[in-house]
C-alpha positions as CSV (number, residue, x, y, z in Angstrom):
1,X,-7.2,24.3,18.5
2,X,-4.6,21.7,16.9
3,X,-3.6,21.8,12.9
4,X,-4.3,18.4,12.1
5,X,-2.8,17.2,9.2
6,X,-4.6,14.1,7.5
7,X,-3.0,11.4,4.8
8,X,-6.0,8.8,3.4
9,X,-6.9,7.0,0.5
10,X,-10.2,8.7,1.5
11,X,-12.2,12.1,-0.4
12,X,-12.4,13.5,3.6
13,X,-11.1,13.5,6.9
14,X,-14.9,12.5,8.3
15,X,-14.3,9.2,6.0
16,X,-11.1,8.4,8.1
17,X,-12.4,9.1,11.7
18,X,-16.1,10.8,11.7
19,X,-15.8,11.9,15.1
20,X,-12.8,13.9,14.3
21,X,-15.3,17.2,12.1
22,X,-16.9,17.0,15.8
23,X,-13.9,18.6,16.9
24,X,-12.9,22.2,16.8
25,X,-9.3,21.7,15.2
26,X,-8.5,22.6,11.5
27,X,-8.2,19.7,9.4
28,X,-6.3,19.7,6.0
29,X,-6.7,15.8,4.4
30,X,-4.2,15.4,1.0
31,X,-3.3,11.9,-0.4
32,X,-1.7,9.5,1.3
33,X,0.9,8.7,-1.0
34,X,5.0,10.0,-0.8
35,X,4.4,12.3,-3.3
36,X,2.2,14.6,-1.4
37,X,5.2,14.7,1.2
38,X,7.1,16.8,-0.4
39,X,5.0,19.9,-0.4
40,X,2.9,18.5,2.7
41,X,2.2,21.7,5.3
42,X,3.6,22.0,8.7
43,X,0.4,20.4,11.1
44,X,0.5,19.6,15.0
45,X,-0.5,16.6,14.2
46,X,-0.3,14.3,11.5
47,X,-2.9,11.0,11.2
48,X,-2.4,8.4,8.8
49,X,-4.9,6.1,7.4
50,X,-4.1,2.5,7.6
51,X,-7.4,0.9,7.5
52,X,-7.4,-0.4,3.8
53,X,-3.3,-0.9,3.4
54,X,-1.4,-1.9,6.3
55,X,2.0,-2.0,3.9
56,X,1.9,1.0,2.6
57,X,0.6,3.1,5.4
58,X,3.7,1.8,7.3
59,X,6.1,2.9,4.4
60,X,4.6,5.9,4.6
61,X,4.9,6.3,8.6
62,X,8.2,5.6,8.2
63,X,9.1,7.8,5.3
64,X,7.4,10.6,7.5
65,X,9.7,10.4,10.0
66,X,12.8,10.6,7.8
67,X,11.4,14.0,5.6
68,X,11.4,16.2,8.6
69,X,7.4,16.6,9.0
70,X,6.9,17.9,12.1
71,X,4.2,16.6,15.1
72,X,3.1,13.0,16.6
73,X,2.0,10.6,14.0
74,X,-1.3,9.1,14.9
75,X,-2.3,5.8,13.5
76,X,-6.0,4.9,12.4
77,X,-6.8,1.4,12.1
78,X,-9.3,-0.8,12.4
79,X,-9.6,-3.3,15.3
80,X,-8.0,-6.3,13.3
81,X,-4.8,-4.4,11.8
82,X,-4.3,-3.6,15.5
83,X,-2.3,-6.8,15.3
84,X,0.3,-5.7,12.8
85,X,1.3,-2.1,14.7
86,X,4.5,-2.4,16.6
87,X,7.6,-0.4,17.6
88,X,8.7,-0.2,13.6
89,X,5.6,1.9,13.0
90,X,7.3,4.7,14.2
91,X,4.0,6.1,15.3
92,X,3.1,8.0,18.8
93,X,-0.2,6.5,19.0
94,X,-3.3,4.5,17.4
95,X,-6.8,5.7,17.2
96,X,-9.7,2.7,16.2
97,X,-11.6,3.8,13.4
98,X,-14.7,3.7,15.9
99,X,-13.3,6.1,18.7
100,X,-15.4,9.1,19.7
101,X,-14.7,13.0,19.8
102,X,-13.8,12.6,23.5
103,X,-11.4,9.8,23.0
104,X,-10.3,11.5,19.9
105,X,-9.5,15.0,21.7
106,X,-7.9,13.4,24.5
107,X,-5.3,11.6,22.3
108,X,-4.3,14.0,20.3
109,X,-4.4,16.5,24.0
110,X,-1.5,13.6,25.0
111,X,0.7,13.2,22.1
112,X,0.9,17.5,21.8
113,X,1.7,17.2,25.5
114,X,4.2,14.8,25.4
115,X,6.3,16.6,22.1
116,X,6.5,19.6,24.4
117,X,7.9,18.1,27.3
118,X,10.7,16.0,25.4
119,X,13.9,16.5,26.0
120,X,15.9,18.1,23.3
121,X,17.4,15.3,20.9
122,X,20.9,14.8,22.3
123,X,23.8,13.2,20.7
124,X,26.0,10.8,22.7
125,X,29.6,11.0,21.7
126,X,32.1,8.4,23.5
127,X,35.5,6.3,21.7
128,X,35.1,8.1,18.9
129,X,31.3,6.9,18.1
130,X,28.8,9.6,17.5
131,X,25.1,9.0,17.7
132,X,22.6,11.7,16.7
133,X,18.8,10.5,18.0
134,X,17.4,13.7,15.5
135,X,18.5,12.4,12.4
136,X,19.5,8.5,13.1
137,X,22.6,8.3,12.1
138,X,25.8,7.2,13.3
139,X,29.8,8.0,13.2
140,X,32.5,6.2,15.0
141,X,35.4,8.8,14.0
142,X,33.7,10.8,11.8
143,X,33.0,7.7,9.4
144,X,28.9,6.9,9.4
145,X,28.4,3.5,9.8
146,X,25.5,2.0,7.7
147,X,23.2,0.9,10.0
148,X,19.5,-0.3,9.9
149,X,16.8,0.7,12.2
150,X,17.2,-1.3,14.7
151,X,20.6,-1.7,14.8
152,X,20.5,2.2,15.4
153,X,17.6,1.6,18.0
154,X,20.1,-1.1,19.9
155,X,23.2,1.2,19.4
156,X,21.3,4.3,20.8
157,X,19.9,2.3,23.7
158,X,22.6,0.8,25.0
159,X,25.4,4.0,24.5
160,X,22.4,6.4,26.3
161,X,22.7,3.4,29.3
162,X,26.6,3.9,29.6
163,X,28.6,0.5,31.3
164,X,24.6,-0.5,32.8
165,X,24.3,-4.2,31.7
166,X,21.0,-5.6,30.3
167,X,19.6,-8.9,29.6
168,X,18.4,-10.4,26.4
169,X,15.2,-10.2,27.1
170,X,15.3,-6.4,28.6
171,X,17.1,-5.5,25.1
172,X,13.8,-7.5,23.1
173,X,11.5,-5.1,25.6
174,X,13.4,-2.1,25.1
175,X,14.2,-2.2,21.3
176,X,11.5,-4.4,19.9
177,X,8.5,-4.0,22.0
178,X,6.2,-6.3,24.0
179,X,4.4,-7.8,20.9
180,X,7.7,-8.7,19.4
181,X,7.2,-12.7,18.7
182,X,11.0,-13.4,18.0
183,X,13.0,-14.9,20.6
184,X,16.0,-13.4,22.0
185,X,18.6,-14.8,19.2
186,X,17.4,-11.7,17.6
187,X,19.3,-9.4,19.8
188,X,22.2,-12.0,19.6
189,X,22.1,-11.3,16.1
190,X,21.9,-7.9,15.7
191,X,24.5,-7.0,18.4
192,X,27.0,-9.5,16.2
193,X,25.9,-7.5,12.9
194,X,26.7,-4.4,15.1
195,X,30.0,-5.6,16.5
196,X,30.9,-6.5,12.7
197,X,30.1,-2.9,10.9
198,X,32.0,-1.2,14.2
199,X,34.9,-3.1,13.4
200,X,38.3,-2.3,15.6
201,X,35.5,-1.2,17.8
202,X,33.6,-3.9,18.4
203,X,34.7,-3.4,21.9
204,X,32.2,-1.2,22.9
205,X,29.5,-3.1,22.9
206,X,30.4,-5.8,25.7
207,X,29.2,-9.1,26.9
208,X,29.0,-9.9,30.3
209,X,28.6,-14.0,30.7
210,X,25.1,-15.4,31.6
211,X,23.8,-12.1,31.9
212,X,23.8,-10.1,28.6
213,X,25.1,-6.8,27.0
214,X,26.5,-3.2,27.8
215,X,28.0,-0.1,25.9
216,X,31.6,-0.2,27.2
217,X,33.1,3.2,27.8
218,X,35.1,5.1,29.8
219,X,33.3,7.2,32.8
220,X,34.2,10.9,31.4
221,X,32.9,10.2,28.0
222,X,29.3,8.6,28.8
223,X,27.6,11.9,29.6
224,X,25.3,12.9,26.7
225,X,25.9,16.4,25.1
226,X,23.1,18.6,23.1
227,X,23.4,19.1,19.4
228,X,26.4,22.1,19.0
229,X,27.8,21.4,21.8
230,X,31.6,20.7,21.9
């Protein structure tokens, strides 16, 4: 039995999902607003409801990741907001608003598996650029660098795939998803953003001609080392 922690617009968590009070878990619903963050209780799971307000359920997916509330973040949506979930959500999975106990039981069963069996957050340090996955952030000599999202996601990516080259198009699968609709000027883009904020460094992140990108460093500083370690 899973403490499931519920965020709606909604007066219950049989509103949300109604197959979900066919479950055994414990189910605490509070408000879905930023608010109710602050004092929210530790859950195993935490569902958000997106079926009314797609915007703000994905500020609010997003926030979640960045006030240290523990478990997978499940989605609910209906079957046309499935369109505007992607990779930004930060979210481990969706659940339709019509899925039954069984499908129900066996996602959350996944997502609980899956945060067990994850590695311990690592932070890659190499050139004097330090990149901690647990709280996404990022130093190159002790200095953070102010980095969006995805210029984090990209960062991260390639320095955890040390001197391996990747296309443009592996970089737009890897960082942005599958449902991405941009081209691959995107990654263009954001590796010339990155290249600009890492300054005297820009280095590191290398081209290699008509093929694409890698993390350039040298082969005794690519291993990644655990939080603590020195």
């Amino acid at each position: 039995m899973a403490h499931l922690l519920v965020l709606t617009s909604s007066p219950s968590a049989g509103a949300v999902l109604p197959a979900l009070e066919l479950l055994s878990h414990r189910i605490r619903t509070i408000p879905a607003t930023p608010a109710e963050l602050v004092t929210a209780p530790d859950a195993d799971v935490v569902i958000v409801d997106a079926r009314s307000d797609l915007v703000a359920a994905k500020s609010l997916c997003t926030l979640i990741r960045t006030t240290g509330l523990r478990g997978p973040l499940l989605l609910v949506v209906t079957e046309g907001g499935m369109s505007a979930v992607n990779g930004e959500w930060r979210i481990d999975d969706v659940l339709l608003t019509d899925a039954g106990p069984a499908e129900i039981e066996a996602r959350i069963r996944l997502a609980l598996s899956r945060e067990e069996s994850a590695a311990e957050p690592v932070k890659v340090q190499a050139s004097g650029l330090t990149i901690d996955e647990q709280s996404y952030s990022a130093k190159l000599h002790g200095t953070p660098l102010d980095l969006t999202y995805k210029e984090f996601q990209l960062l991260h990516f390639l320095a955890t795939h040390p001197s391996r080259v990747f296309t443009r198009e592996q970089l737009l699968s890897e960082v942005w998803g599958y449902d991405y609709f941009g081209g691959t000027r995107t990654v263009d883009v954001h590796v010339r953003r990155l290249r600009a904020k890492l300054g005297e460094a820009e280095q590191i992140i290398g081209t290699v001609r008509n093929v694409g990108y890698r993390f350039n460093v040298e082969e005794d500083e690519s291993r990644p080392v655990s939080p603590g370690s020195h």
